[in-house]
Biopython code that builds the backbone (N, CA, C, O; Angstrom):
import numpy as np
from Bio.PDB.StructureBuilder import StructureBuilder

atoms = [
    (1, "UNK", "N", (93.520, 155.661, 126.254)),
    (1, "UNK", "CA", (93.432, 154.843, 125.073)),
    (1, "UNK", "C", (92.332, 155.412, 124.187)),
    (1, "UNK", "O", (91.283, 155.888, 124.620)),
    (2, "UNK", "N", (92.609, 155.334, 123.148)),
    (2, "UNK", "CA", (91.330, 155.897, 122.225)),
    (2, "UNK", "C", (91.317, 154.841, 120.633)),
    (2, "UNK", "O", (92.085, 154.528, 119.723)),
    (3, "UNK", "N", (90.350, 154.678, 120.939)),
    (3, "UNK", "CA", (89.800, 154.014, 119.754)),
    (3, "UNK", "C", (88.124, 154.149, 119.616)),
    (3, "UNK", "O", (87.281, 154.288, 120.503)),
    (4, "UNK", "N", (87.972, 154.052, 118.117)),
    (4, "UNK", "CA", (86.834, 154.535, 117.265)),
    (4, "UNK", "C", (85.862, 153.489, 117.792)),
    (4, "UNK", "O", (86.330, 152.727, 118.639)),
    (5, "UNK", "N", (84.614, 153.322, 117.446)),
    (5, "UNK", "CA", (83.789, 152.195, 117.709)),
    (5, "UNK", "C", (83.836, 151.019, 116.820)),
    (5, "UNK", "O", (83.486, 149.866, 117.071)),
    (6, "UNK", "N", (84.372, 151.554, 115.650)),
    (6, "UNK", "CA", (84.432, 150.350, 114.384)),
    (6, "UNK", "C", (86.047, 150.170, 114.312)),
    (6, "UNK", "O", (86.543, 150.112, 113.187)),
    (7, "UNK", "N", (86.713, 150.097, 115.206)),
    (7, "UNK", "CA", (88.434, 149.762, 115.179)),
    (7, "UNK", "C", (88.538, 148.668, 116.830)),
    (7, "UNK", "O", (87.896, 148.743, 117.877)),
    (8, "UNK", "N", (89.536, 147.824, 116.426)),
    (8, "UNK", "CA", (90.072, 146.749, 117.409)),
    (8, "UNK", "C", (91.673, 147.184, 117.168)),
    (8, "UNK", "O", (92.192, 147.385, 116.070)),
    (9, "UNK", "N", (92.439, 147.296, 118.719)),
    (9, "UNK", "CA", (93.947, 147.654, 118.164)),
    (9, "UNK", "C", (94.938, 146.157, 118.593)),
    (9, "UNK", "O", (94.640, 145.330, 119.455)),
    (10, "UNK", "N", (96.078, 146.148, 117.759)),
    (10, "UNK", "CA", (96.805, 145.356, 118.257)),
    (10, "UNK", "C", (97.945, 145.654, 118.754)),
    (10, "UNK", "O", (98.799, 146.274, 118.120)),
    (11, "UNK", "N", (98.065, 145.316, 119.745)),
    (11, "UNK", "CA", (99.910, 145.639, 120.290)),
    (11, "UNK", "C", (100.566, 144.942, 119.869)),
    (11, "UNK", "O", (100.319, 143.765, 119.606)),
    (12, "UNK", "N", (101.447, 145.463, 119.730)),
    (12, "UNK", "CA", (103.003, 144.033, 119.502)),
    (12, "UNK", "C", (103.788, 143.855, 120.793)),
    (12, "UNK", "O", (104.383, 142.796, 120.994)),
    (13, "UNK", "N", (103.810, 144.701, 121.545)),
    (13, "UNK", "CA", (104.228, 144.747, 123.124)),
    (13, "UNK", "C", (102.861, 144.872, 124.209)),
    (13, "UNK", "O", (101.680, 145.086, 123.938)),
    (14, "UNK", "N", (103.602, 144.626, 125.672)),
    (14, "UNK", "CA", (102.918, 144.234, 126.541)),
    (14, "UNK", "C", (102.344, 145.994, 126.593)),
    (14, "UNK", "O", (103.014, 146.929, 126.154)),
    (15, "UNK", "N", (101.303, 146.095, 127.078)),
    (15, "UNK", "CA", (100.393, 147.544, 127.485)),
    (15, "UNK", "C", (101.203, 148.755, 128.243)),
    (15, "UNK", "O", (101.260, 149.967, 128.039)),
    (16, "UNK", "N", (102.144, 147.386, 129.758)),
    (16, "UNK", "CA", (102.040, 148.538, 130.158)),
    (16, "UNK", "C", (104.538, 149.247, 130.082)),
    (16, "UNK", "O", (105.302, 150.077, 130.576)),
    (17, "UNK", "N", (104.518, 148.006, 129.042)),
    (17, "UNK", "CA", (105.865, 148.895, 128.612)),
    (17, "UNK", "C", (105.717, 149.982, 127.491)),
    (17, "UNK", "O", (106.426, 150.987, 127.447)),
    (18, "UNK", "N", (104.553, 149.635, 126.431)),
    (18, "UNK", "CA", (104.641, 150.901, 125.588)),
    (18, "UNK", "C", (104.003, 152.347, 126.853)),
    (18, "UNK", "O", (104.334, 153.529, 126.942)),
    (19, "UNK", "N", (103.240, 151.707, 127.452)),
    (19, "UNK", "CA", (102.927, 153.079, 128.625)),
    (19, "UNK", "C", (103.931, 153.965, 129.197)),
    (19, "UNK", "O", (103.831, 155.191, 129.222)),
    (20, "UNK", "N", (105.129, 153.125, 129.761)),
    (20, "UNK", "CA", (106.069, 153.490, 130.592)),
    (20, "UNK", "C", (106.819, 154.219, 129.196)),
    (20, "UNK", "O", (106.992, 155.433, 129.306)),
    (21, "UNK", "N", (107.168, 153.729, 128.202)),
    (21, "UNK", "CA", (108.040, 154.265, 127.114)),
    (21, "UNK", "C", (107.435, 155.634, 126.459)),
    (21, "UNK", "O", (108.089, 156.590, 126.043)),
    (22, "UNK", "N", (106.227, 155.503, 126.472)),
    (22, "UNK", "CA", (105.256, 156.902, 126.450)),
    (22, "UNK", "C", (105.632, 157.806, 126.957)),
    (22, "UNK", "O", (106.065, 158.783, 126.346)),
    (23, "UNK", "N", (105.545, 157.685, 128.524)),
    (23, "UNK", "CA", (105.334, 158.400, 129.775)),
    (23, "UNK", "C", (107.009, 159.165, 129.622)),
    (23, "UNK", "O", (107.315, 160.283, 130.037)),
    (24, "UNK", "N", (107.688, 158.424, 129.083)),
    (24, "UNK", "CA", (109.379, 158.929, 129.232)),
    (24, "UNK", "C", (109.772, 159.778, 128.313)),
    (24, "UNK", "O", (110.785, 160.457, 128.481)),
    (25, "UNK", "N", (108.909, 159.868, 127.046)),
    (25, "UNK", "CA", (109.361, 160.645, 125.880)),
    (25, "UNK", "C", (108.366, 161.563, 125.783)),
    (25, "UNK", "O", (108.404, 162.719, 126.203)),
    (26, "UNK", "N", (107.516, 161.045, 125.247)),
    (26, "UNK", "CA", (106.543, 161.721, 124.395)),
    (26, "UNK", "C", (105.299, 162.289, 124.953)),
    (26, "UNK", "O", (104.975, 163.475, 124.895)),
    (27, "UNK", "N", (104.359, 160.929, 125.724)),
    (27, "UNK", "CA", (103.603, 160.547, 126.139)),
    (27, "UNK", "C", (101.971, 160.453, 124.858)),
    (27, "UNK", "O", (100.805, 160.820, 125.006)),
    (28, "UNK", "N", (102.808, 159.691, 123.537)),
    (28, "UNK", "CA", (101.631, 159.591, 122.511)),
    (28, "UNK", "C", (102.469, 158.199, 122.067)),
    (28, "UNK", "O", (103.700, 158.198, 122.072)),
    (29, "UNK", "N", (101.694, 157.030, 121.687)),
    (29, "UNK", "CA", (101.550, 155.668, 121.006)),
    (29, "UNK", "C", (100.931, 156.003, 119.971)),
    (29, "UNK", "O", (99.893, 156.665, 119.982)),
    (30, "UNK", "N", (101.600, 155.510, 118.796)),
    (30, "UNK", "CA", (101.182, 155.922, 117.235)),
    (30, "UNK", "C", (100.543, 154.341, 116.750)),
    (30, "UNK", "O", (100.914, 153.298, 117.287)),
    (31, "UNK", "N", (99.474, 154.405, 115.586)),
    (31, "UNK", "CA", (98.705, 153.693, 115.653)),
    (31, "UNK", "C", (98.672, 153.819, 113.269)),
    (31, "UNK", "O", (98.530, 154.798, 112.536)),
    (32, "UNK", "N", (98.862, 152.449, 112.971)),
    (32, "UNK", "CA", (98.369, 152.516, 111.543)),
    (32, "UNK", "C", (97.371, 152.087, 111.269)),
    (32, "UNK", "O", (97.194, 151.120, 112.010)),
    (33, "UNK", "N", (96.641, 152.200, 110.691)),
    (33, "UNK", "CA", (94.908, 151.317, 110.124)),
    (33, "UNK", "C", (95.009, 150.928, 109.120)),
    (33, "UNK", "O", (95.452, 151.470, 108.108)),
    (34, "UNK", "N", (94.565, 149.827, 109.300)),
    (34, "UNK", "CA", (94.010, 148.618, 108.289)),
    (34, "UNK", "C", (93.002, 148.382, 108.437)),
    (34, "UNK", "O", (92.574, 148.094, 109.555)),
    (35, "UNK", "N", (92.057, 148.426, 107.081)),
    (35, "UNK", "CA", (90.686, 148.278, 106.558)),
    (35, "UNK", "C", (90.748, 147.015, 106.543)),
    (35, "UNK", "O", (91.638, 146.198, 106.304)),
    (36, "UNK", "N", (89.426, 146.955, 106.899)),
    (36, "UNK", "CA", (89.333, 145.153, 107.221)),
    (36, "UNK", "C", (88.040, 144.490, 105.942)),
    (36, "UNK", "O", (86.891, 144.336, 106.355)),
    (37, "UNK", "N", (88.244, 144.276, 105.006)),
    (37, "UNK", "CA", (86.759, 143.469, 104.237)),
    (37, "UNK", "C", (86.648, 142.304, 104.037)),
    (37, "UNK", "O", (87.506, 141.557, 104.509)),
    (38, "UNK", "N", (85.688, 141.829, 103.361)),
    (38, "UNK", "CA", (85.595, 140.330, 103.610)),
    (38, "UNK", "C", (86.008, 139.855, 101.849)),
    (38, "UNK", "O", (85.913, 140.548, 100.836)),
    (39, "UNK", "N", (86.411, 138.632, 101.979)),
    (39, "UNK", "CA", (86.882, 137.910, 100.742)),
    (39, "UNK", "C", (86.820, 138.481, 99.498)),
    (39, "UNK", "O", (87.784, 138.742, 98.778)),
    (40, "UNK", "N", (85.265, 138.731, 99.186)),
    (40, "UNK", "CA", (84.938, 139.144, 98.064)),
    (40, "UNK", "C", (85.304, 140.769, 98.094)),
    (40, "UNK", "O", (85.248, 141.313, 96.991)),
    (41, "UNK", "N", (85.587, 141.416, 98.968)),
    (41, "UNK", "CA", (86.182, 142.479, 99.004)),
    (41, "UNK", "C", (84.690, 144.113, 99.442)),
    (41, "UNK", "O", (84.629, 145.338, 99.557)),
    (42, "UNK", "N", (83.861, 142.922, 99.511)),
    (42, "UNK", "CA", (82.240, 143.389, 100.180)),
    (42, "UNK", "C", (82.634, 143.993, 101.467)),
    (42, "UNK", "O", (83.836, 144.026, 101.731)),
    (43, "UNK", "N", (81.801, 144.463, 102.279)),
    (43, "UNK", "CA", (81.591, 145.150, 103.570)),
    (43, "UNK", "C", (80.160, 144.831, 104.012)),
    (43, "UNK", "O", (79.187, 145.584, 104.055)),
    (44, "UNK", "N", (80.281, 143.328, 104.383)),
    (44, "UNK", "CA", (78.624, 143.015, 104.862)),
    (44, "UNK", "C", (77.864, 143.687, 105.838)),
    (44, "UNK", "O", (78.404, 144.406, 106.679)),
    (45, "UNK", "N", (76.885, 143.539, 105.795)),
    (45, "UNK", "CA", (76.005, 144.176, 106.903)),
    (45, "UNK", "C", (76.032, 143.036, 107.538)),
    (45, "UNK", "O", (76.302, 141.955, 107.014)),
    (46, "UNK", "N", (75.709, 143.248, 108.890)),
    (46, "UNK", "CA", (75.223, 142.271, 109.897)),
    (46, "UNK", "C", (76.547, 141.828, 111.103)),
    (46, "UNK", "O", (77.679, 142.211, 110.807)),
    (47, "UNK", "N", (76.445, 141.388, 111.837)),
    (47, "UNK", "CA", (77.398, 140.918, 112.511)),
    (47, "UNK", "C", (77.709, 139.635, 112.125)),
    (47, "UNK", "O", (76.926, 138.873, 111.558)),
    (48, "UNK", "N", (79.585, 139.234, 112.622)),
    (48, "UNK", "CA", (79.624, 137.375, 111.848)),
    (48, "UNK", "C", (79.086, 136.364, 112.809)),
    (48, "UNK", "O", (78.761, 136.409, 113.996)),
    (49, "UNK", "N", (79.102, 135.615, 112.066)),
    (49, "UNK", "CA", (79.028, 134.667, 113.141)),
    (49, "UNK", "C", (79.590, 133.728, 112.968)),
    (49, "UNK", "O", (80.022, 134.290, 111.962)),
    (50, "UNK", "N", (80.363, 132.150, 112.927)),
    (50, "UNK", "CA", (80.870, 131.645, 113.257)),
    (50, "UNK", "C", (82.780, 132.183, 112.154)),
    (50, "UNK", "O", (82.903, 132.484, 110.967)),
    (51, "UNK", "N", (83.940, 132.068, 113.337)),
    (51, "UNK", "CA", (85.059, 132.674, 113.001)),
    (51, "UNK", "C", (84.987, 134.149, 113.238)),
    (51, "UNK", "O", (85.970, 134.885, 113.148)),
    (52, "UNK", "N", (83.675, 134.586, 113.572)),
    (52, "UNK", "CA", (84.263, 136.060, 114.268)),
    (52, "UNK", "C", (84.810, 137.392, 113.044)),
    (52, "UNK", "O", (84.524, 137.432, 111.848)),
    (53, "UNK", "N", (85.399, 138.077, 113.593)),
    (53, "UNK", "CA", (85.389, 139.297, 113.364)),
    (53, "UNK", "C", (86.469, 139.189, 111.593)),
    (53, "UNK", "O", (86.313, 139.635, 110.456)),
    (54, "UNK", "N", (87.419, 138.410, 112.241)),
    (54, "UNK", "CA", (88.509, 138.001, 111.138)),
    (54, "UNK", "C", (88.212, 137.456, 110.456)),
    (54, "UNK", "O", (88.623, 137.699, 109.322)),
    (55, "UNK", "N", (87.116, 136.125, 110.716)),
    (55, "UNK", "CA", (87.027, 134.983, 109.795)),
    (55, "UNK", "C", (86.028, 136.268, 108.888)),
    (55, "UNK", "O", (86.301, 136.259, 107.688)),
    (56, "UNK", "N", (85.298, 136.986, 109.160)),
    (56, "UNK", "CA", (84.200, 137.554, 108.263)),
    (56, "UNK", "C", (85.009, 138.516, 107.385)),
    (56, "UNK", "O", (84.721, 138.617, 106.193)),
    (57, "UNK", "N", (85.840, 139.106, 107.833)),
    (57, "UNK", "CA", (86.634, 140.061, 106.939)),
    (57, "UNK", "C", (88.192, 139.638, 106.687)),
    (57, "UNK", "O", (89.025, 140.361, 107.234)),
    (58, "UNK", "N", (88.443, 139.052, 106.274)),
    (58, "UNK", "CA", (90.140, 138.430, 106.039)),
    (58, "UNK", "C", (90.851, 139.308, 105.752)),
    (58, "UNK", "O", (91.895, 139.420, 106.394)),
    (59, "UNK", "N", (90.580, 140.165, 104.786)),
    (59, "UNK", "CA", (91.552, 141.237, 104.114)),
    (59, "UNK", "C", (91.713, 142.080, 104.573)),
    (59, "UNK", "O", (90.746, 142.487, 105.217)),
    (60, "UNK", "N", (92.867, 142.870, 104.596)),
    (60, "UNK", "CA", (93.372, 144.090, 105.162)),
    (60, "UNK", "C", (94.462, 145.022, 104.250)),
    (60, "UNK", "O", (95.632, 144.739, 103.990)),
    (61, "UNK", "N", (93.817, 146.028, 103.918)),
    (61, "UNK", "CA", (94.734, 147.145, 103.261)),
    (61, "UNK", "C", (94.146, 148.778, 103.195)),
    (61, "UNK", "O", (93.028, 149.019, 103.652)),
    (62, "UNK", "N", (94.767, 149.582, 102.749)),
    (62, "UNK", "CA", (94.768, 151.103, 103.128)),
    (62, "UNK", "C", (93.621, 151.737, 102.042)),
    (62, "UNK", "O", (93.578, 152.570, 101.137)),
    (63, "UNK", "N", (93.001, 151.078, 102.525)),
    (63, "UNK", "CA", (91.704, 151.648, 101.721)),
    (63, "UNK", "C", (91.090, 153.588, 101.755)),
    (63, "UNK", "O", (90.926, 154.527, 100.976)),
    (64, "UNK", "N", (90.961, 153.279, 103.108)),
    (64, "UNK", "CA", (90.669, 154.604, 103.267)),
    (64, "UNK", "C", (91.981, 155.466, 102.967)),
    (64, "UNK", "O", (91.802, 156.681, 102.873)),
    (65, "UNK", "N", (93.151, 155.028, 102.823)),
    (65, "UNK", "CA", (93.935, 156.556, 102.723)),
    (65, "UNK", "C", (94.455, 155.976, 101.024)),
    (65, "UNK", "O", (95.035, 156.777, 100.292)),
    (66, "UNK", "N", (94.318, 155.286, 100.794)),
    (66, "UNK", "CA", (93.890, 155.439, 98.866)),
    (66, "UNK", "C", (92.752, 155.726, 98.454)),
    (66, "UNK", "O", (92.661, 156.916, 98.150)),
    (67, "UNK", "N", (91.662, 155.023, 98.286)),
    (67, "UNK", "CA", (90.617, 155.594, 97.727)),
    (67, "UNK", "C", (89.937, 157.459, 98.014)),
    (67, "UNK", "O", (89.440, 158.183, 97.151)),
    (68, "UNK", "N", (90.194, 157.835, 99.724)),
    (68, "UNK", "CA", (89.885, 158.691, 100.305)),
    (68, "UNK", "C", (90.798, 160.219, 100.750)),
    (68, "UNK", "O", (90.570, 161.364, 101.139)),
    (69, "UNK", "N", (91.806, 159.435, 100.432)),
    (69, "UNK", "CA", (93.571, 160.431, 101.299)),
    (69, "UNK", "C", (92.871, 160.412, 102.247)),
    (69, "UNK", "O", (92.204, 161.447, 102.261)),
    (70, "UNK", "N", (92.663, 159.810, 103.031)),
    (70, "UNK", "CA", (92.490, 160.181, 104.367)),
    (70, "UNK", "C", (93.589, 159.312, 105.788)),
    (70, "UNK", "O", (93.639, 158.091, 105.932)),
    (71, "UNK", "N", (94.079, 159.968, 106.351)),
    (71, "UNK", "CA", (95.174, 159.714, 106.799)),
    (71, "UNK", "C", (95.016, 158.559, 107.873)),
    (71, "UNK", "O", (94.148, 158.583, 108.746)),
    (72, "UNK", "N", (96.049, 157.436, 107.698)),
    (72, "UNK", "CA", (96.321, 155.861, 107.836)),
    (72, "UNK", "C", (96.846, 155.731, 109.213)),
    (72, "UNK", "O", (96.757, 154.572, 109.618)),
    (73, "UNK", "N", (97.287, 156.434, 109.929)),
    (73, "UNK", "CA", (98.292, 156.827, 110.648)),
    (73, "UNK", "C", (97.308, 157.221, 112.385)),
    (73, "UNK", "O", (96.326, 157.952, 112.262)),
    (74, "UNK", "N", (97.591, 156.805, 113.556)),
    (74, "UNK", "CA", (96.383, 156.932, 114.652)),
    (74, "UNK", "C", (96.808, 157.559, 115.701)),
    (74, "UNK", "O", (98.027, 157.732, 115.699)),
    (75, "UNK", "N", (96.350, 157.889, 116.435)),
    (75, "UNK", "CA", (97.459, 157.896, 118.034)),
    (75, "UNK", "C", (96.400, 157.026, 118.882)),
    (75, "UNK", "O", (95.218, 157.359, 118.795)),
    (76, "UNK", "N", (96.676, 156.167, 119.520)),
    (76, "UNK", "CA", (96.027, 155.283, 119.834)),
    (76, "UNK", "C", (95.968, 155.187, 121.580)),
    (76, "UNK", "O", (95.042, 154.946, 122.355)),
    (77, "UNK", "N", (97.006, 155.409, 121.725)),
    (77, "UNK", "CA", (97.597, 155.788, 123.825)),
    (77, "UNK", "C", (98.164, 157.379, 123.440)),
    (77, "UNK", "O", (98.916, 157.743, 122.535)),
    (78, "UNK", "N", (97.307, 158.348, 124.785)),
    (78, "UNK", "CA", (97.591, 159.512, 124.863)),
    (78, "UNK", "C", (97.919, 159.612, 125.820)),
    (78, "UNK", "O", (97.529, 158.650, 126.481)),
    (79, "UNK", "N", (98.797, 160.669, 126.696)),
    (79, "UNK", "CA", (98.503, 161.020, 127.889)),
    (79, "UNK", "C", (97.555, 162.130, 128.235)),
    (79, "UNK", "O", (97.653, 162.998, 127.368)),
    (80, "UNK", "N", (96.842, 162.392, 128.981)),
    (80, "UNK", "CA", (95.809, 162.898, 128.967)),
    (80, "UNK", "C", (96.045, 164.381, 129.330)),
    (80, "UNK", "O", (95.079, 165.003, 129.772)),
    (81, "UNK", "N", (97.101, 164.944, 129.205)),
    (81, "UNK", "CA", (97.769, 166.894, 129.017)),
    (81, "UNK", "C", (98.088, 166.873, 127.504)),
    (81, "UNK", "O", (98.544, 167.889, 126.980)),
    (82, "UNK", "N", (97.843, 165.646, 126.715)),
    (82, "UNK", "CA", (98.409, 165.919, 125.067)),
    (82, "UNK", "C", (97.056, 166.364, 124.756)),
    (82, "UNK", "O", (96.187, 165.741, 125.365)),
    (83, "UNK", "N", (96.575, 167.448, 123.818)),
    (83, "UNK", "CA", (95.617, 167.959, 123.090)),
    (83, "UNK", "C", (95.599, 166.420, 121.854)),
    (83, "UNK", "O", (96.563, 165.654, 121.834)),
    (84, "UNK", "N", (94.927, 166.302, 121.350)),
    (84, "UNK", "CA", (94.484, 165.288, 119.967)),
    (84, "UNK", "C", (93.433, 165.801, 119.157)),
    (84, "UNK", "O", (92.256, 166.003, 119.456)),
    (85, "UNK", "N", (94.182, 166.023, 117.834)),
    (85, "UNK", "CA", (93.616, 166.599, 116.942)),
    (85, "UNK", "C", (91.825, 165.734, 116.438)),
    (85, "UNK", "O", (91.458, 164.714, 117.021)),
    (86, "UNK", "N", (91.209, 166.212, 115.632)),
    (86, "UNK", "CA", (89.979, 165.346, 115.595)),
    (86, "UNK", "C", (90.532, 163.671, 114.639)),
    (86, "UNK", "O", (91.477, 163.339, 113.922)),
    (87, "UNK", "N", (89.566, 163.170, 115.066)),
    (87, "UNK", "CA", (90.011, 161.576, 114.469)),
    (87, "UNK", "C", (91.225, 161.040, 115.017)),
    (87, "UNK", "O", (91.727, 160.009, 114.568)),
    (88, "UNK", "N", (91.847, 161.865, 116.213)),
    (88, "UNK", "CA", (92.912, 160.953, 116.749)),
    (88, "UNK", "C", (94.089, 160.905, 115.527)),
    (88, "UNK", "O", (95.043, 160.131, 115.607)),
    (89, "UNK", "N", (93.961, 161.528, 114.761)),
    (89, "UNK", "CA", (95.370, 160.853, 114.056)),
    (89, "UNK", "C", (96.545, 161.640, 114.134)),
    (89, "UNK", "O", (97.595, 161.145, 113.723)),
    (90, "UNK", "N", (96.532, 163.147, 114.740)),
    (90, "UNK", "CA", (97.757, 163.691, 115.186)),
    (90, "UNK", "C", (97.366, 164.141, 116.690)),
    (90, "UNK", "O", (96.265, 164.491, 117.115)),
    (91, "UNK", "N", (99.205, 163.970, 117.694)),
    (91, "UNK", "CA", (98.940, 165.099, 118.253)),
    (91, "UNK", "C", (99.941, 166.089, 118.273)),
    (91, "UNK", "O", (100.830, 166.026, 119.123)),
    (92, "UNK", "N", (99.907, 166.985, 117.454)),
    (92, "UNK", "CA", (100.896, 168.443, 117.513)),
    (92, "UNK", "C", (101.647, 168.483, 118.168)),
    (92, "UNK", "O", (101.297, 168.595, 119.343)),
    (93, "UNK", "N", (103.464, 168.410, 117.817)),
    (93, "UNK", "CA", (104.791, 168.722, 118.836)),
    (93, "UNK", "C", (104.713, 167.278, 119.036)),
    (93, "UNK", "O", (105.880, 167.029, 119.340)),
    (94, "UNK", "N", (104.129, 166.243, 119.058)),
    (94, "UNK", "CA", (104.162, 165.082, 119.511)),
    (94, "UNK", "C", (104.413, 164.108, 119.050)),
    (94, "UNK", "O", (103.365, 163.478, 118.904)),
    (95, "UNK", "N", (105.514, 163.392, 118.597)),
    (95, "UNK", "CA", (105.701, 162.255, 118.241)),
    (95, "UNK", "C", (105.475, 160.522, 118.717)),
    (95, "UNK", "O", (106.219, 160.001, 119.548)),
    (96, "UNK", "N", (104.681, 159.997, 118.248)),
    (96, "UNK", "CA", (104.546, 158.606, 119.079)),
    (96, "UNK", "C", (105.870, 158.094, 119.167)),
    (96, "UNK", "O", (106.513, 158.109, 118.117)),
    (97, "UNK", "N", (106.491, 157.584, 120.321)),
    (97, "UNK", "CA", (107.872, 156.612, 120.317)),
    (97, "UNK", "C", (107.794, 155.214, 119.727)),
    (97, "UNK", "O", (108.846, 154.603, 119.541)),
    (98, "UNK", "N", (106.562, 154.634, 119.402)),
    (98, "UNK", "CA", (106.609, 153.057, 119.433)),
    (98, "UNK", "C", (106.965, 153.008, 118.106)),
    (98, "UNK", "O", (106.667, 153.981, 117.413)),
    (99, "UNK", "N", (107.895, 151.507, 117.300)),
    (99, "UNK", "CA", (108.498, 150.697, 116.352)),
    (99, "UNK", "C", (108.386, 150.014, 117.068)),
    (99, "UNK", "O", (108.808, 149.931, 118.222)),
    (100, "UNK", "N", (107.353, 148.984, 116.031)),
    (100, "UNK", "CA", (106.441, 149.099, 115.049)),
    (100, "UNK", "C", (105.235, 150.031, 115.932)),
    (100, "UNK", "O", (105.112, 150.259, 117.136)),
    (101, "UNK", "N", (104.422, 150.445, 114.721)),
    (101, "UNK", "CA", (103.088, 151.120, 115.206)),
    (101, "UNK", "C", (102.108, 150.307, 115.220)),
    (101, "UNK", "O", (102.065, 149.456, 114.332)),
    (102, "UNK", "N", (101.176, 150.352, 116.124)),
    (102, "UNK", "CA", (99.972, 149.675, 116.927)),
    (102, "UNK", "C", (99.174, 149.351, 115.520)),
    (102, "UNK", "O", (98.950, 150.271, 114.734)),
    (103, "UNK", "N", (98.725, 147.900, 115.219)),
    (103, "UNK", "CA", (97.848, 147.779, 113.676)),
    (103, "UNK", "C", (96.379, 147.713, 114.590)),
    (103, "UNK", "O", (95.881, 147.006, 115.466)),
    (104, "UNK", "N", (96.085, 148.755, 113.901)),
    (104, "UNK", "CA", (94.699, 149.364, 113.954)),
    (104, "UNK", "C", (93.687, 148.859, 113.501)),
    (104, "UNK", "O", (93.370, 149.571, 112.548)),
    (105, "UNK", "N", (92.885, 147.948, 113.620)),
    (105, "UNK", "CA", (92.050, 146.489, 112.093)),
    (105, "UNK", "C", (90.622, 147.942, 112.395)),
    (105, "UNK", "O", (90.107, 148.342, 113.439)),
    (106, "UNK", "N", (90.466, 148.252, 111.295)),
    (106, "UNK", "CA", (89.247, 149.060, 111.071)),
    (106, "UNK", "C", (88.330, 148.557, 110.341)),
    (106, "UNK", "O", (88.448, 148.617, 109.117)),
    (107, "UNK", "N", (86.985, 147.827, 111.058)),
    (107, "UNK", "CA", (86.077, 146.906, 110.380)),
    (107, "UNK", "C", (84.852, 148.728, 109.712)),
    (107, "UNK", "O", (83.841, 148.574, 109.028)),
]
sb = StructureBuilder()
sb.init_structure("model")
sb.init_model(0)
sb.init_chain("A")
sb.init_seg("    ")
for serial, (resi, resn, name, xyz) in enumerate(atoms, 1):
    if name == "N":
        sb.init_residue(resn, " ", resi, " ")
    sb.init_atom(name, np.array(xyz, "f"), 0.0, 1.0, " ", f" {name:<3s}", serial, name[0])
structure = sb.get_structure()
């Protein structure tokens, strides 16, 4: 599994069927990111506190790959003979099998 220190992932399926569906094709789980900010569209400092991670940042959209081009797109479950490019967001010859892709909340 790979994820950044400032990313939480979500599955839409149970862990260990996208694993097994991995393991049969590909062996890479593809992953999209969503920028996470808060109401006013700020990026507070500090940690939240009451409502948590969501209640502090509500919004979610592709910030970084509009403002930045920087690519939206993750691999999130590898098997561990797949090479992964830096930042996790490709791995070469490798297609993730999963529909839908893993939402990536990038605080």
């Amino acid at each position: 599994m790979l994820a950044d220190s400032d990313e939480f992932h979500a599955f839409p399926v149970p862990l260990p069927a996208l694993i097994a569906e991995a393991e049969s094709v590909t062996g890479t789980v593809g992953g999209l990111m969503l920028d996470r900010v808060a109401a006013d569209g700020s990026l507070p400092r500090g940690s939240p506190q009451d409502g948590g991670l969501d209640g502090a940042y509500p919004l979610g959209g592709f910030l970084t790959h509009h403002l930045l081009r920087g690519a939206p797109r993750k691999i999130v479950l590898v098997h561990s003979t797949v090479p992964v490019a830096s930042g996790n967001h490709r791995a070469e010859g490798h297609r993730p099998v999963n529909r839908p892709p893993v939402v990536v909340h990038h605080f």
